[in-house]
VEXROLO-669000 format. One record per residue (C-alpha): residue in three letters; x, y, z. Coordinates in steps of 0.001 Angstrom, whole numbers, padded with zeros to 6 digits, always signed. Example, Ala and Ser with C-alpha at 12.3 -4.5 7.8 and 13.67 -1.06 7.14 Angstrom:
<recs>
ALA+012300-004500+007800;SER+013670-001060+007140;
</recs>
This chain:
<recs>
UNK-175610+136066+027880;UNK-176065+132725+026316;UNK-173952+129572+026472;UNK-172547+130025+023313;UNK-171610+133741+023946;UNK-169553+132751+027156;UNK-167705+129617+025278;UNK-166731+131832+022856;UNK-165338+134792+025249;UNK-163729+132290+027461;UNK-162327+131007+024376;UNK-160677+134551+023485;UNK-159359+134892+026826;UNK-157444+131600+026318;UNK-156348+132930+022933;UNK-154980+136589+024479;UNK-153259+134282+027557;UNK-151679+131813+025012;UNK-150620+134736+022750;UNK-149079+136763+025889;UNK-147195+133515+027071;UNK-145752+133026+023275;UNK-144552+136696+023170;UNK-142861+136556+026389;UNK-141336+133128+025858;UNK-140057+133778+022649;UNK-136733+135941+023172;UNK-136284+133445+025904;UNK-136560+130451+023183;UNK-134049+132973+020549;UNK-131487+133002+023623;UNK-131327+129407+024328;UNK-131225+128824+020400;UNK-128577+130982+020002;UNK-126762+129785+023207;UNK-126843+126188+021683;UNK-125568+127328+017930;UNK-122736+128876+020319;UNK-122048+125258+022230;UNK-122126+123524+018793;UNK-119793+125720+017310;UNK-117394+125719+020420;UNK-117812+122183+021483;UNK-113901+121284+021431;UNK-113044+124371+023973;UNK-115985+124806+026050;UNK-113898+127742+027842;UNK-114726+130013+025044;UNK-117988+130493+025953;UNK-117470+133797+027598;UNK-115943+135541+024454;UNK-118792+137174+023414;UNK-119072+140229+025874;UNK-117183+138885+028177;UNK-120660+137195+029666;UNK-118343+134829+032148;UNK-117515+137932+034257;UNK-120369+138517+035966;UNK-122797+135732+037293;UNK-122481+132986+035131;UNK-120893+129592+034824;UNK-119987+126972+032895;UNK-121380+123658+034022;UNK-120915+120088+032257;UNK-123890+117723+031765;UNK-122828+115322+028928;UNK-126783+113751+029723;UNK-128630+116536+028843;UNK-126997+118310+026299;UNK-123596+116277+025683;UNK-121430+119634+025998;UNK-121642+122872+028268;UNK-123703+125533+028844;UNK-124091+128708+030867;UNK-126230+129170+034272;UNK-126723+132528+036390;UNK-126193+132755+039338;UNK-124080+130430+042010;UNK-120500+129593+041605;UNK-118686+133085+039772;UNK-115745+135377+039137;UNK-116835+138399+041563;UNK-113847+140489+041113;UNK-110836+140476+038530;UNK-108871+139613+036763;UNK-106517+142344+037497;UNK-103062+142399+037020;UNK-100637+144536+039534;UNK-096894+144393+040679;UNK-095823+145149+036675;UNK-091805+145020+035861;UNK-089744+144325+033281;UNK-090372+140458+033889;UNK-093013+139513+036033;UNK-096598+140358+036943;UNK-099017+139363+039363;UNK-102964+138588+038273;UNK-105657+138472+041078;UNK-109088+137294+041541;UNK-112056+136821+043814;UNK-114429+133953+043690;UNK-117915+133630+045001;UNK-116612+130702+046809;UNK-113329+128639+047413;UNK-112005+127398+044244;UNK-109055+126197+042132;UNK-107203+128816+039986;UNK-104735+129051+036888;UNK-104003+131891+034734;UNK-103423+131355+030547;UNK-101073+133825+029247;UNK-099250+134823+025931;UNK-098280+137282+023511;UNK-101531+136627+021840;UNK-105108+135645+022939;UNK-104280+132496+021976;UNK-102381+132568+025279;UNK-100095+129341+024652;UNK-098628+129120+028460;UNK-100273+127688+032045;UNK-099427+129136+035509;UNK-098641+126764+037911;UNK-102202+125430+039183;UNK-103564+126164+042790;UNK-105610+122990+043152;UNK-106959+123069+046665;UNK-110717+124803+047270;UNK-109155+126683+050093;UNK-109114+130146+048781;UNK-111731+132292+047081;UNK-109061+135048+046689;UNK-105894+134101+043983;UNK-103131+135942+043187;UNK-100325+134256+040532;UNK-097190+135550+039704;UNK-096079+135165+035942;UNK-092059+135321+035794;UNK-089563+135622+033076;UNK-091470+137606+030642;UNK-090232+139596+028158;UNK-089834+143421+029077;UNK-092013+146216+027007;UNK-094043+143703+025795;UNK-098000+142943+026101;UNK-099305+139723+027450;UNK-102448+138322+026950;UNK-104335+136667+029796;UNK-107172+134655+031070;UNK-108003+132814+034942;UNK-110168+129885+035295;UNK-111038+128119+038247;UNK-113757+125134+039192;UNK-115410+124652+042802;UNK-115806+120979+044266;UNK-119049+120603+042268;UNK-116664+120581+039115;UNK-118109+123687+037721;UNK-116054+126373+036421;UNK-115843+129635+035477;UNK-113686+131584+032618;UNK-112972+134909+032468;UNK-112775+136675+029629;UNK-109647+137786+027472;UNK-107362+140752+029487;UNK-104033+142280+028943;UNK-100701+143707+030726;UNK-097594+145319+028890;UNK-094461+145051+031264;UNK-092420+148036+031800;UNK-089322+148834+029873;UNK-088984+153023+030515;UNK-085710+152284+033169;UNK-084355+149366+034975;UNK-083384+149551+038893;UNK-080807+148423+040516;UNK-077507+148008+038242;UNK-076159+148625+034963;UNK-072909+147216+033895;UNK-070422+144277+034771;UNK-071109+144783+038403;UNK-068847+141824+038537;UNK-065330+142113+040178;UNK-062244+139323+039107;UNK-059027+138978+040524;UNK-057820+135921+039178;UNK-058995+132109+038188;UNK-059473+129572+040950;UNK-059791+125822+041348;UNK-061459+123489+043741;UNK-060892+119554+043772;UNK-064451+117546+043156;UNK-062865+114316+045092;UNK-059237+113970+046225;UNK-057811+113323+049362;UNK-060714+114456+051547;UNK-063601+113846+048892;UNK-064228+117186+048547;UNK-067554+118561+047299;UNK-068810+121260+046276;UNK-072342+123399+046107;UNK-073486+126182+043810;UNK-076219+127875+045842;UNK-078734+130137+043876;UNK-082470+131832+044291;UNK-084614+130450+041288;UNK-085749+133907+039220;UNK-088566+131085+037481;UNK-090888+128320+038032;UNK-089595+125798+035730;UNK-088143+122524+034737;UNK-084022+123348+035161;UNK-082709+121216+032613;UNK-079013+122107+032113;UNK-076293+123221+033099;UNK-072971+124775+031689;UNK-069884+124864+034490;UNK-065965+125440+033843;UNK-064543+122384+034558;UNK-060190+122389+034812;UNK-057386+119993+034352;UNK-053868+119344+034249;UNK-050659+120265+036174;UNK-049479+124297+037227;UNK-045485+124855+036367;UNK-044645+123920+040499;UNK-045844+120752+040083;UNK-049482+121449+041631;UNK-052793+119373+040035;UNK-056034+120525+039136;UNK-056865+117049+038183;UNK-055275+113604+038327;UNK-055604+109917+037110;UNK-058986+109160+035025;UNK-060551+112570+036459;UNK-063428+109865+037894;UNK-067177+110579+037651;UNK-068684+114236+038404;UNK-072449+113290+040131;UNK-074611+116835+040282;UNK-077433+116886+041981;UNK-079963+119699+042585;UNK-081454+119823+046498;UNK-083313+121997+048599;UNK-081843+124300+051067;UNK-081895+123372+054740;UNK-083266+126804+056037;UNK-080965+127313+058670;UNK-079017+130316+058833;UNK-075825+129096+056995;UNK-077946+127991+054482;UNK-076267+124410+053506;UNK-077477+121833+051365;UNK-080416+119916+052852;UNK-079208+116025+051385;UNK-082566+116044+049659;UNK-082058+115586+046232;UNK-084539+116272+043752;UNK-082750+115179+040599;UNK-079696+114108+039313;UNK-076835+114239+036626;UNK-073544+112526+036369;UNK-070386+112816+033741;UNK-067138+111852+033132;UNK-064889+114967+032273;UNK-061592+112682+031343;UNK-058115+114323+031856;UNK-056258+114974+028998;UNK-052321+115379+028749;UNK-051497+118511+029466;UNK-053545+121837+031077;UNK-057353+121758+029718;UNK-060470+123560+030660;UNK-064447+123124+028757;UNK-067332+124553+029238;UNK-069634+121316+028311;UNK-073672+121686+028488;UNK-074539+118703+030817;UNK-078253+117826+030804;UNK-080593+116412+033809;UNK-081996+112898+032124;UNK-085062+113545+034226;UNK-085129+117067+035258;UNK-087922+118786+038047;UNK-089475+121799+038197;UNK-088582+124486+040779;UNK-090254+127688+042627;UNK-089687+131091+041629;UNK-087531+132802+044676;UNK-086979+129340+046288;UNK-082975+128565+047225;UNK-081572+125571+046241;UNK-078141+124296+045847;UNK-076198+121982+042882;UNK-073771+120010+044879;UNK-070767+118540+042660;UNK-069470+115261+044077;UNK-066986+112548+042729;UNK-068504+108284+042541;UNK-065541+107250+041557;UNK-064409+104550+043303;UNK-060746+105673+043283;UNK-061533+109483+044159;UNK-058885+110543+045682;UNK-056353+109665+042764;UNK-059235+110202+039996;UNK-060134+113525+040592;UNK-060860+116847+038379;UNK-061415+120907+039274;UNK-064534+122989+039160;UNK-063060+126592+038021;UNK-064541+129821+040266;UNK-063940+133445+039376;UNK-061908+135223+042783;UNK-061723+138258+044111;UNK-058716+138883+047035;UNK-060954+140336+048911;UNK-064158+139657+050527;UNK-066891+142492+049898;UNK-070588+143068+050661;UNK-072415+142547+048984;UNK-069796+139893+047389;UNK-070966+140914+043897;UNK-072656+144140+043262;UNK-074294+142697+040120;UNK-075588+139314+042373;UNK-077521+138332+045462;UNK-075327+136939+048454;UNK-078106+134398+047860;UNK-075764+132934+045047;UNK-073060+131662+046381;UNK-070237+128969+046462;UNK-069549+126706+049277;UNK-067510+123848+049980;UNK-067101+120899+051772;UNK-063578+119048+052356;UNK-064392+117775+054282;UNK-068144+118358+055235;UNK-069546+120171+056479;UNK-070363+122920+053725;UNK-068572+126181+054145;UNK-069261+129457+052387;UNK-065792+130402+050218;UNK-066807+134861+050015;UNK-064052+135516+048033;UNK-065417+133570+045491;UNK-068077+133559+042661;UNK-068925+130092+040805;UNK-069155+130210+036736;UNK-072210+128444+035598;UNK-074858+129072+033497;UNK-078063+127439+034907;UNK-080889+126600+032222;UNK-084362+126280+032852;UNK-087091+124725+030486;UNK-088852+128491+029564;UNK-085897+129987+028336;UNK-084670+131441+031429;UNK-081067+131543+032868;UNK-079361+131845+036407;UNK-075740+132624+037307;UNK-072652+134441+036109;UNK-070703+133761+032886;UNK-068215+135742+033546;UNK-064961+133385+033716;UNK-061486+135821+034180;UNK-060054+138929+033913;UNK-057373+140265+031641;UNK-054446+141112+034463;UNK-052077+139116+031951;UNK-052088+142472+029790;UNK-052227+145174+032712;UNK-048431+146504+031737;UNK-049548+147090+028085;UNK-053687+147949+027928;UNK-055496+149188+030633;UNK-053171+151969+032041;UNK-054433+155475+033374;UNK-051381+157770+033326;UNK-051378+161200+032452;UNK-053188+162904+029079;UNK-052207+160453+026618;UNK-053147+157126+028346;UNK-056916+156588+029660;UNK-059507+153891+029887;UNK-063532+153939+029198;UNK-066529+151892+028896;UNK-068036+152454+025595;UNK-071724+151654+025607;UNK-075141+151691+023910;UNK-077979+151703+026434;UNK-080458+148967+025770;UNK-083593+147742+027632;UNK-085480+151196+028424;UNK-083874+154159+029663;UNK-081776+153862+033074;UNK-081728+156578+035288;UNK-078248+156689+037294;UNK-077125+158489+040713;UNK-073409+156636+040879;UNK-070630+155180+038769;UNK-068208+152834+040281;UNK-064942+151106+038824;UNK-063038+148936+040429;UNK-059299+149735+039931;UNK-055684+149317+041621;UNK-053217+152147+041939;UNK-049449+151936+041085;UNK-047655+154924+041739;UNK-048241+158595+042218;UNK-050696+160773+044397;UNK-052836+162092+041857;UNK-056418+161669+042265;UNK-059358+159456+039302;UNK-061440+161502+037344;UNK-064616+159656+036280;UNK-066105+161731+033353;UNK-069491+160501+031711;UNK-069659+161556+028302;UNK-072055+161193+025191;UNK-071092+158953+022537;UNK-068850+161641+020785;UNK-067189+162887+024211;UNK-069629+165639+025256;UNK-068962+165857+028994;UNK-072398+165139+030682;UNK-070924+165101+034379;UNK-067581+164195+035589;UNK-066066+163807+039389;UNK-062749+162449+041692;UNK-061790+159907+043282;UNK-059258+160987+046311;UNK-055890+158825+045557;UNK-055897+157566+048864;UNK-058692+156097+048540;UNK-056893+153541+045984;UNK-054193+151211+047436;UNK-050671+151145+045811;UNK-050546+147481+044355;UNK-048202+145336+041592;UNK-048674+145244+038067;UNK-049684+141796+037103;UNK-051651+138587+038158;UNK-051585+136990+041576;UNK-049083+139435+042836;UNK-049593+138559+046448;UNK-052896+138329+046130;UNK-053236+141914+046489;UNK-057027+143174+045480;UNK-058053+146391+043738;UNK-060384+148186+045608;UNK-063939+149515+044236;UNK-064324+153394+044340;UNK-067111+155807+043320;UNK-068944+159190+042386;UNK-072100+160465+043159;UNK-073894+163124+040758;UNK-074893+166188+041831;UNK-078483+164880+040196;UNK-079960+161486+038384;UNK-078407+161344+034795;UNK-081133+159648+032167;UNK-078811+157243+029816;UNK-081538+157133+027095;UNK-082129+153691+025423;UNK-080433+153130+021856;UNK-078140+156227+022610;UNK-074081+155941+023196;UNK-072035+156725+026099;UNK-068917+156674+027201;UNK-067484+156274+031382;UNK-063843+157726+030866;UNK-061083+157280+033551;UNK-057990+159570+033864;UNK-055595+161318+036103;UNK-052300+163479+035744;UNK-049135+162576+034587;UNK-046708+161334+037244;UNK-049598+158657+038516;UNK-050698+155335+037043;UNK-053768+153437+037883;UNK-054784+150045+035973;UNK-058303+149159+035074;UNK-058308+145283+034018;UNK-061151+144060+032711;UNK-063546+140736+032930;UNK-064685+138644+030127;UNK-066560+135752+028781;UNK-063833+133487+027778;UNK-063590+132523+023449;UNK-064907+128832+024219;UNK-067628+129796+026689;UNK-071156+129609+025222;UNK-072745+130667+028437;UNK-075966+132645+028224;UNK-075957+133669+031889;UNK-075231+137202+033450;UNK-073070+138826+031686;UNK-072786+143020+030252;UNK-073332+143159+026400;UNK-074083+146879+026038;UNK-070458+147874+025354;UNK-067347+147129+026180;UNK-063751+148397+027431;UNK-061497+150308+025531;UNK-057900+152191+026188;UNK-056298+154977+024154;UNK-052314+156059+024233;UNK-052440+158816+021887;UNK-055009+160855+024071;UNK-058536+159873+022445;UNK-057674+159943+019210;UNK-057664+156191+018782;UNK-059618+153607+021208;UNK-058397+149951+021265;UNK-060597+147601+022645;UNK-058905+145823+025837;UNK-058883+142552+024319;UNK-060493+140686+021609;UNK-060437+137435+022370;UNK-063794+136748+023567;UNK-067097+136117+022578;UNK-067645+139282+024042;UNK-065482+142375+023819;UNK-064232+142416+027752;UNK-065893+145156+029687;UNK-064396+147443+032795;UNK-065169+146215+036148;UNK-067802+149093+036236;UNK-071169+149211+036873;UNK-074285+152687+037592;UNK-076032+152507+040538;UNK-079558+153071+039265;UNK-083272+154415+040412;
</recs>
């Protein structure tokens, strides 16, 4: 073979190597074309990388290098999502999302009603953990949330995952359904005075969020025997929100985290308001964290410029205190210190947080001004009910308690729960003896009514949107009095309250209900409540 023959073969070698590198290059060259098209076109949110497939769940990463290419692009291998997102622990109002990192890294979940999520997680910022798991509380119930984690190692890198969803549950509720709320009577406790009394609203947090209002009862004026709920100017009301000192009487630690003050006046006369009062530079608490709004008085002059904070009271203690609450929420008092829990009673306060959420009770009195004329249980002719349409997803119930006094006779409560139209679904007794024989009326020595039950013989479905009614009777010859709680007509409180139906009496044997009482916000409701599964 000559010279020229061997040039020329070497030559098509060259040309077969430099066509084989060209044809294995090229897809190469397509994907890092078409990965660059896809930084151009999502240059102002570089975390959308991963929405086509999903290509941020397995081994790649986002990395920034505004030298080389002045935006982001993607890398395999290293720094990754090895596990998740998954979301777990579903109710009606919170969820949990988890993930697993290749190595310890920061972590925050996006979430909404859309993919456009719209709402941040509180961020984990150390580079502890390679394993997160974030709760997401107050969320709507029967609804479907969007959701996305990120998280970036110390190198700055991060990784996105791509778009997941949840729908919380709305098929039953546990727990309780009704008032769950028992009321004897009003009561009054001096912020200032002689002894510069103060006092503390203690509660659990159900969100992480800014709280940035409240709504409380505040009382004035002068009772018929001469007694005050408030005197002189009514001085200046200081609220501030503080951790809880972790000991076992749980008190108010003296570490404030923010602050509010007004001045409620004192009017001529007896007065009472339910004013919004807003934190001018409100902080953000924890989700299941205790804390405590202490009420104080900075007047100068406190103990003849002084005004009332208004309580709900029961004349008996109970446990739990409220069937619809915690013990965690609780009133205490300190006059003076140290704080002291009061277990009789129940503070009125609606607490507001930034995402919508609210803690506490709004319930503030009951209707025993009326016992002698709605409200009786005597005989066929007079009976009382809860008249209610389920709402929220379907409850499943196992118990029905009321909360009633007794004034004469021997004969024993029948609890009947009935459909809408008065089908009888199940009905039981309540032994009269198991009812103390009080006074008609308010404050009649203090004398409580007592809270008394039935169990069904199995789990009754109330089915959501349908109509029921909880009907209370006995024979002729014995009376019993049902009085019921309500929102008072000025109260705009958006706190715990029962809006599902309301109480109602009849004295010509069913064939005409009456509400209780009408002047409310709310239609009043029995002191009732389901235990439920």
């Amino acid at each position: 073979m000559d010279f020229k023959q061997s040039l020329a073969g070497n030559r098509k070698h060259v040309a077969y190597i430099s066509l084989l590198i060209i044809i294995l290059a090229f897809p190469l060259t397509l994907v890092l074309v078409r990965h660059q098209q896809n930084i151009n076109s999502h240059a102002a949110a570089p975390d959308q990388l991963e929405a086509e497939g999903g290509v941020l769940g397995g081994n790649a990463k986002i990395q920034t290098d505004s030298l080389a290419s002045g935006g982001n692009y993607v890398l395999f291998g290293g720094f990754s999502i090895t596990t998740g997102p998954t979301s777990q622990n579903i109710t009606v109002n919170s969820a949990e999302i988890t993930w697993t990192l290749s190595e310890g890294a920061t972590g925050q979940v996006e979430y909404g009603t859309t993919a456009s999520y719209g709402t941040l997680s509180s961020p984990e910022n150390s580079f502890t953990y390679s394993t997160h798991i974030q709760t997401l509380s107050g969320l709507s119930s029967n609804t479907t949330y969007h959701y996305r984690v990120k998280s970036s190692n110390q190198a700055g890198t991060q990784v996105v995952s791509g778009d997941k969803s949840f729908t919380t549950s709305a098929s039953t509720s546990t727990g309780i359904y009704g008032s769950g709320i028992g009321v004897d009577s009003k009561s009054n406790w001096y912020i200032g005075g002689g002894n510069s009394a103060q006092a503390s609203i203690r509660f659990r947090a159900s969100t992480s969020s800014q709280l940035t209002k409240i709504i409380v009862q505040m009382r004035g004026g002068v009772n018929p025997d001469g007694s005050r709920y408030s005197d002189g100017t009514g001085g200046t009301v200081r609220v501030r929100l503080q951790t809880d000192d972790g000991t076992s009487n749980h008190r108010p630690s003296g570490n404030s985290l923010a602050t509010l003050s007004f001045v409620p006046g004192n009017p001529t006369g007896g007065w009472g308001t339910f004013d919004t009062y807003t934190f001018p530079s409100p902080t953000s608490v924890t989700a299941n964290t205790l804390y405590h709004l202490v009420f104080d008085n900075t007047d100068p002059a406190q103990t003849t410029n002084y005004v009332s904070i208004n309580n709900i009271i029961t004349f008996a203690a109970y446990t739990p205190r409220q069937p619809a609450l915690s013990d965690d929420f609780a009133f205490l008092y300190a006059d003076p210190s140290p704080f002291n829990l009061k277990p009789q009673e129940t503070a009125d306060i609606d607490i507001i947080y930034a995402d919508g959420t609210h803690d506490g009770q709004a319930y503030s009195q009951s209707r025993c001004d009326i016992e002698g004329s709605a409200g009786i249980i005597s005989g066929s002719s007079n009976m009382v009910r809860e008249h209610f349409t389920v709402s929220g997803g379907n409850k499943i119930v196992t118990q029905a308690w009321v909360r009633v006094k007794r004034i004469s006779g021997s004969g024993d409560l029948t609890l009947r729960l009935e459909k809408g139209d008065g089908t009888l679904i199940e009905q039981g007794t309540v032994p009269a003896s198991s009812v103390s024989i009080r006074s008609i009326g308010c404050d009649i020595n203090n004398e409580p009514r007592d809270w008394v039950n039935i169990t069904f013989s199995a789990p009754q479905t109330l089915a959501n949107t349908q109509t029921y009614n909880l009907s209370l009777s006995t024979a002729a010859g014995t009376e019993y009095i049902m009085t019921a709680v309500q929102v008072d007509n000025i109260n705009p409180m958006l706190s715990r309250r029962f809006t599902d139906g309301k109480g109602q009496y009849t004295t010509d044997g069913g064939s005409s209900w009456n509400d209780i009482y009408l002047w409310a916000p709310f239609a009043p409701s029995m002191q009732f409540y389901f235990n439920t599964q």
